[in-house]
N, C-alpha and C positions, 0 to 999 in steps of 0.2 A: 112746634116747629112746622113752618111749611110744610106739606107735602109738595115736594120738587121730583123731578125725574130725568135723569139725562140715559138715554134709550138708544141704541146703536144697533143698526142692520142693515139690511141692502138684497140686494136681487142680480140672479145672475153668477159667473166666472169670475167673483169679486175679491180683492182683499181684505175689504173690511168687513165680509159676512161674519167673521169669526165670532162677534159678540151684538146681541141684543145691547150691552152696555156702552159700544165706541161709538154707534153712529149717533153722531150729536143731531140729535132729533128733540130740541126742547120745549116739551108737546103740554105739560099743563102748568096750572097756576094756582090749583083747588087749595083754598088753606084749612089743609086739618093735620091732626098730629097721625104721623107714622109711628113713633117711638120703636122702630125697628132696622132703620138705615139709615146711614150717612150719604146715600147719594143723594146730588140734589139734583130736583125735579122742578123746573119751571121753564119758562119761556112764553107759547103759544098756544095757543088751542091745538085738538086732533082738527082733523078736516070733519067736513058734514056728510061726507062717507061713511065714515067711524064714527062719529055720533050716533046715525042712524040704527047702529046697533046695538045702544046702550041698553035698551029694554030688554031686549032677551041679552044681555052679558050680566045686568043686573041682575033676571031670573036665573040663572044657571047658576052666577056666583052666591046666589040664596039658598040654592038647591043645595050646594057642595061646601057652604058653610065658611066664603071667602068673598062675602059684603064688601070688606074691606081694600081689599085690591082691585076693586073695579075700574079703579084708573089708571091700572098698569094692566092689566087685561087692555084696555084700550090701547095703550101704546104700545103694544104687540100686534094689534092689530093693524096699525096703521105702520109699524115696520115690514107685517107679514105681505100685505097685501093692498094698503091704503084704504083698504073697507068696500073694494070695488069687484073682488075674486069672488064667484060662488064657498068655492074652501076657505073662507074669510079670514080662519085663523089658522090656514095653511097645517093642518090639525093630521089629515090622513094618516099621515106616516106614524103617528103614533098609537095608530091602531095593525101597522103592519100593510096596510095598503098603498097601493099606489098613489102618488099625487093629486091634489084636486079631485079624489073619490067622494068627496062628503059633501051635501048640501049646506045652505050658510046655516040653516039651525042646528042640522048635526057637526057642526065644523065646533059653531060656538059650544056647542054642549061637552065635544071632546075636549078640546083648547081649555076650556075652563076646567074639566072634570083633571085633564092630564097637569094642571098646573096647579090644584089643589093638590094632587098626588105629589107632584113634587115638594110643593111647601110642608107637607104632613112629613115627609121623606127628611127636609132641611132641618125640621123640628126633633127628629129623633138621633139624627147627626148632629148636632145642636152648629149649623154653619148657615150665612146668613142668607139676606133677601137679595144679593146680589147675586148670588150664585146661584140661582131659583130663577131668576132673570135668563141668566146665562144658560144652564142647564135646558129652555125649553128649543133652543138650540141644538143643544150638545150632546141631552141626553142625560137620563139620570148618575150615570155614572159619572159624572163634572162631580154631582154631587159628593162620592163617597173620596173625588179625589182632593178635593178641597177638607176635606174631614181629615185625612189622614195629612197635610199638610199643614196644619194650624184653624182650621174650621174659621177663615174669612176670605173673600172672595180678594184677587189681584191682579191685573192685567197679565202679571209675570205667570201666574197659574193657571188662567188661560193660555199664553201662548206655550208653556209648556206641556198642557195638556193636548194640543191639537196637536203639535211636532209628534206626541208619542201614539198618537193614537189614529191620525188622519195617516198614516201610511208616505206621507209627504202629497198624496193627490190634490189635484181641484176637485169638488164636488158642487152641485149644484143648490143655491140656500132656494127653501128653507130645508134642511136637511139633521135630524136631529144624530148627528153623528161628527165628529170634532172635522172644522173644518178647517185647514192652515193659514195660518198670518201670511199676508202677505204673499200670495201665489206665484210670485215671480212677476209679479210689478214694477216698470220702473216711471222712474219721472219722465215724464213726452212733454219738451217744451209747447206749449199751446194747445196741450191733451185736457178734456174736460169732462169724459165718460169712460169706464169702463171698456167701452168699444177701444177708444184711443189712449189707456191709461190718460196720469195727470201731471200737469205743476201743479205749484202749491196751489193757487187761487182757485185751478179748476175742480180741485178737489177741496178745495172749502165751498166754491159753489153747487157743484154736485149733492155735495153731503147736506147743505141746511136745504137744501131745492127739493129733497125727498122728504122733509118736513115741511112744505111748505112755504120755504124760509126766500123769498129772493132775492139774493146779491148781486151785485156787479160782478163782470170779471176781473176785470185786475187788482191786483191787493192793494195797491194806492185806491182802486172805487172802494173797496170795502173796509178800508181804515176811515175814508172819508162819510161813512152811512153809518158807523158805528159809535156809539159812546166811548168815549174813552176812560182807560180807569188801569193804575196801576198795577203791575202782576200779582202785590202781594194781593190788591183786594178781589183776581180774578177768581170765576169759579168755573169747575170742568164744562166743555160748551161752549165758552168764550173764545173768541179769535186770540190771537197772540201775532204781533205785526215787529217788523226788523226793515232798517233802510241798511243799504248801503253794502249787503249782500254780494252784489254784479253791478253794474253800470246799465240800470233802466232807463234812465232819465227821467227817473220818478224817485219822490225822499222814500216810500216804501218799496221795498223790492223782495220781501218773502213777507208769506203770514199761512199759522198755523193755527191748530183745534188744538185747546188747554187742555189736558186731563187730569191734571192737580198733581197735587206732590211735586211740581216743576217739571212737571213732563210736558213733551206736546206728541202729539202723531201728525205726518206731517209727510209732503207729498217733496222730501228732500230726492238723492239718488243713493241709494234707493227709498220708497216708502217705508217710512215707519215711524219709527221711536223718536224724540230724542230727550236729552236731558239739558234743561233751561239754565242748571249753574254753572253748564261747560265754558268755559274762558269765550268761544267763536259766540256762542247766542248772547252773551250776557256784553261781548265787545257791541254786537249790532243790534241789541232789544229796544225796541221803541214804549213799547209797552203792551197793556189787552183791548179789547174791546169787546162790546156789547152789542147784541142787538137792540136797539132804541124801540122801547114799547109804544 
């Protein structure tokens, strides 16, 4: 199998901090066998930021005995900080200190050391690599709650996790304590940032733009840059485009981030969820689309 990764995070007063696994950040393409997850991981390179640190990610992840995950170490890193923060892997906190306390090699050594803890942690819960993902977020205790709920990682388990435990606050990411879906976000027609909340398009271009990724803005430019390919064959990552929504004077007029299972997240009123075999999306569904390699 591929090793694919679709990687989800953000910075800031945000809604979509909630998971390392929403922000569609489709950061490698290495082909080796995971035989341990069903996400899939592909799209673009990390930036040359994050590369830059792959030598000491590699040495740490040798040290602590997680060779293997060197390329999800990386895509942590480039959600944390883009590979540009002295705290590279945004790690302090998991020592109990303050933010940005730790130099980039004791960042990486932590990050790495704190994520092999976690994974040695998933292994004796016996629940997966996606919630090991999520957890370096949330906090080990993601872990023991996914245990006690069927021992596999869910969107749904996250956001239930964060509603019981974030108190309902914003908190600031990277923040390894549950942080709430959706903060009270709503859609801002012509909103593109976090500053200004989103529509849809601004918030599919926000999100691949932190990977790297750059779109147009309106969902008519980014149906038109993209591959096209039908939903059944879409995979999580993929745009999701609908005409005929409002009266834009364009055939596309909404486009969403796929998350599978016929889901999208999606910069509706309000942001969030929704379900793709609802009678409205499946009346206006155009189809998905790809970023063109």
């Amino acid at each position: 199998m591929k090793l694919k990764t679709l990687v989800i995070g953000g910075s800031g007063l945000f809604l979509m901090v909630f998971s390392l696994l929403l922000f569609v950040a489709i950061l490698f393409s290495d082909e080796q066998d995971s035989g341990i997850s069903n996400i899939h991981y592909g799209g673009v390179n990390v930036s040359a930021e994050v590369l830059a640190h792959k030598p000491m990610v590699e040495k740490y992840a040798k040290e602590y005995g997680v060779e293997e995950y060197v390329n999800i170490l990386l895509a942590i890193i480039q959600v944390e900080s883009g590979g540009t923060a002295e705290d590279v892997m945004q790690s302090s906190e998991s020592l109990g200190l303050p933010p940005n306390s730790l130099s980039t090699e004791e960042s990486i050594k932590q990050g790495v050391k704190y994520f092999s803890e976690l994974l040695a942690s998933s292994e004796r819960l016996g629940v997966d690599l996606e919630s090991v993902i999520q957890s370096y977020n949330y906090g080990g205790g993601f872990l023991g709650y996914v245990a006690n709920r069927g021992n596999k990682y869910t969107f749904e388990l996250a956001q239930s996790f964060s509603k019981e435990y974030s108190g309902g606050e914003k908190v600031s990411y990277p923040n390894p304590i549950a942080i709430p879906i959706n903060g009270g976000w709503r859609y801002v027609y012509g909103g593109a940032s976090p500053t200004t909340s989103f529509d849809c398009s601004g918030l599919t271009q926000w999100t691949y733009g932190k990977a790297g990724i750059n779109l147009p803005r309106t969902a008519q430019q980014q149906y038109d840059v993209t591959q096209h390919i039908p939903l059944s064959e879409a995979q999580a990552g993929d745009l999701v485009f609908f005409h005929s929504t409002y009266n834009a004077g364009s055939y596309i007029t909404h486009v969403g981030i796929y998350l599978g299972n016929n889901r999208m997240f999606h910069a509706g009123d309000p942001i969030g969820y929704a379900d793709l075999t609802s009678p409205y999306w499946q009346q206006h569904l155009v189809g998905a689309g790809r970023i063109k390699q």
